[in-house]
C-alpha positions as MATLAB code, in Angstrom:
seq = 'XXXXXXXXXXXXXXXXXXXXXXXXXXXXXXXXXXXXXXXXXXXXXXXXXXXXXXXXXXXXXXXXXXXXXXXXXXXXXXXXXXXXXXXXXXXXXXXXXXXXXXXXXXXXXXXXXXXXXXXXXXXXXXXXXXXXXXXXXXXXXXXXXXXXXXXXXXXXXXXXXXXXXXXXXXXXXXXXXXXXXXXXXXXXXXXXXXXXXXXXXXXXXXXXXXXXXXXXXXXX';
ca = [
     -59.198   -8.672    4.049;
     -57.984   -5.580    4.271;
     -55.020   -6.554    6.582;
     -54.467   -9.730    4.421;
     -53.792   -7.637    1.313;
     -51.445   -5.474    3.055;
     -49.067   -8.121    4.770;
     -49.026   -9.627    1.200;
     -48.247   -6.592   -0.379;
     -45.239   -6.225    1.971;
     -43.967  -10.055    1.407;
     -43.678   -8.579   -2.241;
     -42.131   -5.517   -1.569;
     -39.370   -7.492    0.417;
     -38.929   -9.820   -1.900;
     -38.460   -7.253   -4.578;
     -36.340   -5.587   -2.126;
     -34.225   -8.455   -1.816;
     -33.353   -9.530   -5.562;
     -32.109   -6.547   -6.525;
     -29.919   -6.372   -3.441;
     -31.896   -3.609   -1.059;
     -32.362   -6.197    2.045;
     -30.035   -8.927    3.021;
     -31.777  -12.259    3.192;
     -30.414  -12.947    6.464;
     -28.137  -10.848    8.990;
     -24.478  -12.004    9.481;
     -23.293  -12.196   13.060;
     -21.886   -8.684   13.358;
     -20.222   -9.330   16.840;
     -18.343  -12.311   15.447;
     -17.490  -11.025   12.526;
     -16.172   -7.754   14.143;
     -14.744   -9.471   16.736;
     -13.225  -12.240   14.272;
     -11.527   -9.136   11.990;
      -9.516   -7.735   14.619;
      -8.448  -11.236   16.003;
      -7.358  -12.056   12.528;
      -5.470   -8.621   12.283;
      -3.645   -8.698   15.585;
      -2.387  -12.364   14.335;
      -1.224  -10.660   11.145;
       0.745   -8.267   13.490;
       2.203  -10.387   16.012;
       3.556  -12.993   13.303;
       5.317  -10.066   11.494;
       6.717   -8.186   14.333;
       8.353  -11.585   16.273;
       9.945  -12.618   13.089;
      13.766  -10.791   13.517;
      14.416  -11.068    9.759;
      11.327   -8.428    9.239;
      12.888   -5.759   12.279;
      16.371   -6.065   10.283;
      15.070   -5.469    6.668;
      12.359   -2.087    8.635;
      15.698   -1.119   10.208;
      18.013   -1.234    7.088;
      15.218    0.154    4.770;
      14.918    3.109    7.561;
      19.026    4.159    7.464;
      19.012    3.898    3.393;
      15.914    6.082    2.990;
      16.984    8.548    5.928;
      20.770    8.709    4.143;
      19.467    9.622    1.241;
      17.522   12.227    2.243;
      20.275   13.570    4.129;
      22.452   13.812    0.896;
      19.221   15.377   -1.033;
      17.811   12.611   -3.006;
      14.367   12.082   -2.997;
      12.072    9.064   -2.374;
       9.318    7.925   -4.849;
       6.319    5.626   -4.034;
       4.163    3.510   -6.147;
       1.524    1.321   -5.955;
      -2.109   -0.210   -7.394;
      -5.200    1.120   -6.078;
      -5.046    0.314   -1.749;
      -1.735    0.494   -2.492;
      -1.332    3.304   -4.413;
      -3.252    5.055   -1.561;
      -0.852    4.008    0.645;
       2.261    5.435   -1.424;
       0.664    8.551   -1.179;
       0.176    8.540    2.303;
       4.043    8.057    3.026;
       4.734   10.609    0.472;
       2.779   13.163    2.245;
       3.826   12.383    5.540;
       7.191   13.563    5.034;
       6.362   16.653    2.798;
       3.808   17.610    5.627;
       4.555   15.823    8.902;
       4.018   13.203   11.130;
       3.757   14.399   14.148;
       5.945   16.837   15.470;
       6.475   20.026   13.160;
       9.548   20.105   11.145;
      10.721   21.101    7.796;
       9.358   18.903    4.210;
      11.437   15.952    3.142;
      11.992   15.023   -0.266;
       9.217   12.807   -0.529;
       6.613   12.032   -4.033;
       4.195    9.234   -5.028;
       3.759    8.807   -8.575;
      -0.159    9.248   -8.551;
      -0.825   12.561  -10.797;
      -3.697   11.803  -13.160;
      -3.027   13.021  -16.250;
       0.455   11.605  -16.161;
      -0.903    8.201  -15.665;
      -4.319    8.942  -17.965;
      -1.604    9.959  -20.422;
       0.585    6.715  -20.274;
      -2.063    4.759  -20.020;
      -3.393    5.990  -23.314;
      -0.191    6.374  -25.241;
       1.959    3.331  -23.726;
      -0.558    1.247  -21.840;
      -1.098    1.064  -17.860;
       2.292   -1.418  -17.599;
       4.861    1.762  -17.733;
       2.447    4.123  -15.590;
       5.627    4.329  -12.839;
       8.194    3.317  -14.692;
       8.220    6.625  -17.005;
       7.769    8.667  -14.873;
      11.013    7.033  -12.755;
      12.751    8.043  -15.988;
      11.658   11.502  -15.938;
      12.084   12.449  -13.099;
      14.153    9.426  -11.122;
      17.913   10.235  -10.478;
      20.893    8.186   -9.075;
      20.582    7.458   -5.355;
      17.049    8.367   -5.054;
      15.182    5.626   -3.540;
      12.048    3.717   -4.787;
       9.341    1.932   -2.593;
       7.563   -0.487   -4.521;
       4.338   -1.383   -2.959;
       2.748   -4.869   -4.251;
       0.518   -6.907   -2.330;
       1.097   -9.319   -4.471;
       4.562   -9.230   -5.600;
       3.777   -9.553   -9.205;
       2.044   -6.280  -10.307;
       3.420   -5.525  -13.975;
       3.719   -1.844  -13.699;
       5.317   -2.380  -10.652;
       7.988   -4.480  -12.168;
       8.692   -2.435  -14.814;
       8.812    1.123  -12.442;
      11.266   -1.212  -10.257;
      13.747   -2.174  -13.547;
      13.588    1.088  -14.513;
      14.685    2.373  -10.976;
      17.566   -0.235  -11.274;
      18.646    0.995  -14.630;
      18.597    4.763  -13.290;
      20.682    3.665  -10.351;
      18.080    4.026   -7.601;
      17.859    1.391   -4.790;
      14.457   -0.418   -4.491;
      12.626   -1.170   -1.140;
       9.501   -3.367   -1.785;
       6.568   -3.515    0.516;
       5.376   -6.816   -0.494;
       2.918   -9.786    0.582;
       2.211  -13.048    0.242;
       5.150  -15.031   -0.842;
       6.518  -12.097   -1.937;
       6.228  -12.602   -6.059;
       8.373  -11.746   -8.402;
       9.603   -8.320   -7.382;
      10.927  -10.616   -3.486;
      14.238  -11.389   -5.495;
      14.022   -7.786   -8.068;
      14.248   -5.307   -5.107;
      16.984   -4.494   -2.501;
      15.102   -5.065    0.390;
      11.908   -6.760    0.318;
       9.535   -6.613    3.353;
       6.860   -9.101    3.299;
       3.896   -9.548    4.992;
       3.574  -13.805    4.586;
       1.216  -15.770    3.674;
      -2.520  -13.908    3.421;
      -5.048  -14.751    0.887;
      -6.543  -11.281    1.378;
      -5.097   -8.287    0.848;
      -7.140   -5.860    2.943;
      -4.767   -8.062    5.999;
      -1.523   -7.607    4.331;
      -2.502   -3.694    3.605;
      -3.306   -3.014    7.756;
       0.554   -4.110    7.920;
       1.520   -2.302    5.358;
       0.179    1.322    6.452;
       1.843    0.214    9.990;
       4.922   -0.679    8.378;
       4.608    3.062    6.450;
       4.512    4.846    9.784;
       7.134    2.879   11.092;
       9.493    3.693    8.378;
       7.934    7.891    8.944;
       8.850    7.877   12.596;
      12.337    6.116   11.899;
      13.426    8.680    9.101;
      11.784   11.892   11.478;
      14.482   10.300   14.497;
      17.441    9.861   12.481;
      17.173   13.166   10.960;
      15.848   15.733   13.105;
      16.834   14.422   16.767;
];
């Protein structure tokens, strides 16, 4: 009886367990899955990188932002939450380095708190980037617009207001490219994902390539 009580006792306790989310119902198949991400990733990779359109616009975007470095203009980044963590990331890479020791670059993603806390509040999350472009933005700086999706508002609005300062745009983009494919001056898209957790592992690739392009061309 005793034994009884306790096995039933248990087939409550998981049941509990499992409507309010503590055990899975069943386990997925964690080789296939795993196995099935990074298939699914390195297809991502190979149709970007055989498509010469894509190694023109990472070459082109390399000599504009490495030029205008050279001539002491900065670069800004922007982007929505992955993406945003990704601006920062290229921004710090070239204040810091990448790999090889050398002095900052001119580099800043538009991520500060209470400036964007402080927008948010007083003009709404749509001009986040885009006032602080007109702070801070200056003719021949350079803006990369990151957008999954292509049609991110405040990313629109940070990119006219990088037009209207004078500032070329480079937009890191996915899918079919949205809105901001035919706003920017040189839009690199990652085609044709419903997710964006694939088009971001390009992305962050596509962000070192662009590092380790402006590091050559300036410090070789």
């Amino acid at each position: 009886n005793q034994n009884v009580s306790r096995s039933s006792t248990k087939r409550r306790n998981q049941e509990d367990s499992r409507r309010v989310g503590l055990i899975a119902p069943f386990m997925p198949n964690l080789d296939k899955l795993i196995h099935n991400s990074f298939s699914e990733t390195q297809q991502v990779f190979d149709e970007f990188s055989s498509d010469p359109a894509n190694i023109s616009s990472l070459k082109t975007a390399t000599t504009l932002m490495s030029n205008a470095l050279k001539k002491g203009n900065a670069l800004f980044s922007c982007g929505n939450g992955g993406s945003l963590c990704d601006a920062t990331h290229f921004a710090e890479e070239l204040t810091g380095r990448f790999r090889e020791n050398r002095r900052a670059l001119k580099a800043m993603a538009i991520n500060d708190p209470a400036h964007m806390s402080c927008i948010t509040n007083d003009f709404g999350g749509d001009q986040v980037f885009a006032k602080y472009l007109e702070a801070w933005g200056t003719t021949g700086d350079i803006l990369l617009a990151i957008s999954t999706s292509g049609q991110s508002r405040n990313i629109i609005n940070a990119v006219q207001m990088a037009k209207a300062k004078q500032m070329p745009v480079i937009g890191l983009l996915g899918k079919d490219g949205g809105d901001l494919k035919s706003m920017v001056d040189i839009p690199i898209i990652v085609k044709g994902r419903k997710w964006s957790d694939r088009i971001q592992e390009v992305h962050i690739k596509i962000i070192h390539v662009l590092i380790e392009g402006i590091e050559a061309s300036i410090f070789v």
